[in-house]
RODO-2510 file (C-alpha; in nm, 4 decimals, decimal comma):
residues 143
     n   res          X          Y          Z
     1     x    12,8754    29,9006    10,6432
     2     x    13,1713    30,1326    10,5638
     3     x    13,4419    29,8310    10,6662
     4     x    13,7160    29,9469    10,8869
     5     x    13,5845    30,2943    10,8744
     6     x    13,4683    30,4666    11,1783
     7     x    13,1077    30,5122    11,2449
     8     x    12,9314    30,7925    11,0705
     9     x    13,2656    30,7860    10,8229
    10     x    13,1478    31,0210    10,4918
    11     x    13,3409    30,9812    10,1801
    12     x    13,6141    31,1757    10,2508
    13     x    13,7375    30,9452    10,5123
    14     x    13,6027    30,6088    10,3151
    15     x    13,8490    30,7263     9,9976
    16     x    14,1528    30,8217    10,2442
    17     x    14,1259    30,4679    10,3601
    18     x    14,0668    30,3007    10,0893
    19     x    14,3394    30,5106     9,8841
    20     x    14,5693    30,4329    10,1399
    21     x    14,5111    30,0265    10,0933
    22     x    14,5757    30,0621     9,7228
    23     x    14,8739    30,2668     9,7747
    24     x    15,0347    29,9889    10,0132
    25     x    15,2396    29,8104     9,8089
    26     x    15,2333    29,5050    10,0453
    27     x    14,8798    29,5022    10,0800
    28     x    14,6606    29,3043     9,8594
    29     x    14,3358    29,4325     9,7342
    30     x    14,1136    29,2453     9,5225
    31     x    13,7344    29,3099     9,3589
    32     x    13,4780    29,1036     9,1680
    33     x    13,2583    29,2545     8,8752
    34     x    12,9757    29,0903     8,7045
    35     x    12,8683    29,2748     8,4638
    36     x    13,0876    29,5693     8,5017
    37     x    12,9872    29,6091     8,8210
    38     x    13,1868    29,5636     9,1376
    39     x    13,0057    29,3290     9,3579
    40     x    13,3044    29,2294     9,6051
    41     x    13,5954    29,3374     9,7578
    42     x    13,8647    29,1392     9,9870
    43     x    14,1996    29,2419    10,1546
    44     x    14,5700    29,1043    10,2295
    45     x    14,7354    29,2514    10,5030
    46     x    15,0729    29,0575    10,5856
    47     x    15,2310    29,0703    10,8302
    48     x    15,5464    29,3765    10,9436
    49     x    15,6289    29,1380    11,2634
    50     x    16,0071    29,0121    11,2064
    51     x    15,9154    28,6463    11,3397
    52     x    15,6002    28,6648    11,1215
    53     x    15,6649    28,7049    10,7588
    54     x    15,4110    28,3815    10,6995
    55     x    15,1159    28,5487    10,8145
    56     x    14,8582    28,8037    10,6967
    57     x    14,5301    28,9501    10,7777
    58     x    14,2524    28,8850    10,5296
    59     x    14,0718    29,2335    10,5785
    60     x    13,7639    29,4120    10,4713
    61     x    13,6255    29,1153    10,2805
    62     x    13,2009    29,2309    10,1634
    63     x    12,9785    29,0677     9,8935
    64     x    12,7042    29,3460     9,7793
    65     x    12,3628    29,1660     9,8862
    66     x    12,2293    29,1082     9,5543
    67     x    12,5451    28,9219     9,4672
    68     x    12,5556    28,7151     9,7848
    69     x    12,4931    28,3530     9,7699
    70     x    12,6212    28,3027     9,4083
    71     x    12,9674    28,2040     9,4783
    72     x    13,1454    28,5569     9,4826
    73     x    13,2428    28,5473     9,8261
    74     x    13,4003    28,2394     9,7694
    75     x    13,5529    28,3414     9,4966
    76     x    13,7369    28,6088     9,6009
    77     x    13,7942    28,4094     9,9070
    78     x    14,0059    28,1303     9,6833
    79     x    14,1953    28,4162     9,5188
    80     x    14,3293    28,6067     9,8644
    81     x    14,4127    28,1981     9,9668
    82     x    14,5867    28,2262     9,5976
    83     x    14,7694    28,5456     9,6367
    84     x    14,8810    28,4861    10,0046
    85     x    15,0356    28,1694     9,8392
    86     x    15,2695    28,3629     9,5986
    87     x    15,3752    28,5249     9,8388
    88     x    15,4726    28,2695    10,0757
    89     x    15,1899    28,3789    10,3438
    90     x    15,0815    28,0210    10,4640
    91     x    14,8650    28,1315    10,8203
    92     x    14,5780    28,3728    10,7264
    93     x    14,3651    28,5554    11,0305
    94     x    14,0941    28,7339    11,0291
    95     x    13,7941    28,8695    11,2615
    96     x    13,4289    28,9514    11,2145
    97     x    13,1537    29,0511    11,4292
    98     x    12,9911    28,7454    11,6201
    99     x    12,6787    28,6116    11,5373
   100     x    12,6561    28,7291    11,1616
   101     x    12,6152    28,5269    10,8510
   102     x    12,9797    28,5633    10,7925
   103     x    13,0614    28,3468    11,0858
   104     x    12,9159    28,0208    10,8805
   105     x    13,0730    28,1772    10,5695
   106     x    13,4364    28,1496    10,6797
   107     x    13,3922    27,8001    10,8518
   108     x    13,2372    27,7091    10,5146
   109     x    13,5368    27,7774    10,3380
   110     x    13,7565    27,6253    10,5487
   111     x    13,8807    27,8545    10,8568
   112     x    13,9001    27,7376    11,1902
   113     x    13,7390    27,9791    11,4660
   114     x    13,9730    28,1091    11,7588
   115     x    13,7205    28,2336    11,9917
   116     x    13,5206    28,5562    12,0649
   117     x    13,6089    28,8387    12,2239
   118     x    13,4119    29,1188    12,3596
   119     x    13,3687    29,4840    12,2612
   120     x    13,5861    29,4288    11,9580
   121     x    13,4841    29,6849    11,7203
   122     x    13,2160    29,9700    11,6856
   123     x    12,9354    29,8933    11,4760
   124     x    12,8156    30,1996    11,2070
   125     x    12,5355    30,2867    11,4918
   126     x    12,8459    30,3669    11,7655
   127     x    12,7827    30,0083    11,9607
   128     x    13,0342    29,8067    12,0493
   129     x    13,0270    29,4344    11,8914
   130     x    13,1853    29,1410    11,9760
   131     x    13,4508    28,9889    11,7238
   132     x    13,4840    28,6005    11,6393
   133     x    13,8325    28,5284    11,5341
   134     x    13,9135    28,2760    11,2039
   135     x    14,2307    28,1406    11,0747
   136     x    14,3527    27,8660    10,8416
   137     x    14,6750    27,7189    10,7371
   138     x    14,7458    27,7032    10,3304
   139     x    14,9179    27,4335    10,1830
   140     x    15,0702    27,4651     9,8041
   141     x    14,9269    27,1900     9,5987
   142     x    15,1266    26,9000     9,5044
   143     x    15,0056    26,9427     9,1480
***
């Protein structure tokens, strides 16, 4: 799935967005290799609301399938928590379509779901999907 892209998005429009993430300098944008390869990718979007500096958007988070289930997603997971942290961002957010695997992912690793709504987002084949909605609340360690 080209994430965030719209359906039927070649590569021209997949390296304009994906340029224009790494040339954000707010914006967080993290991978995982093994092996020299790059396996997983996540995304911290915070906030440009004046009354919501503490709060970002974890975005366009994807674990290839033949790394999935060995810890990368929560991995990378634990370092967008980390870098929201150094920056102060203590209320993360994010959505995913409804009744994927990813729902159990991000209530396994701690966030709390909002709710669904309808229609949310189109899916690569031009349907409309449903989005659950996740956040959780960071604390800093004591230690």
């Amino acid at each position: 799935m080209a994430l965030g892209a719209a359906p039927g998005a070649g590569a021209a429009e997949l390296n304009a967005l994906h340029g224009a993430a790494l040339a954000d300098s707010e914006r967080v944008v993290l991978v995982a290799e093994r092996d020299g390869e790059l396996v997983g990718m996540a995304q911290l979007a915070p906030s440009t609301a004046a009354n919501a500096r503490h709060r970002a958007e974890v975005q366009r988070v994807a674990v290839s399938e033949k790394a999935r289930g060995t810890g990368v997603g929560s991995e990378l997971m634990a370092a967008i928590e980390a870098a929201a942290l150094e920056r102060e961002l203590t209320l993360l957010w994010l959505t995913t379509h409804e009744g994927t695997p990813a729902c159990a992912f991000y209530e396994a690793v701690g966030y709390t779901r909002l709710g669904t709504m309808p229609s949310y987002s189109l899916r690569p084949d031009g349907t409309l999907a449903p989005g659950a909605f996740y956040y959780k609340e960071l604390r800093r360690s004591s230690g």
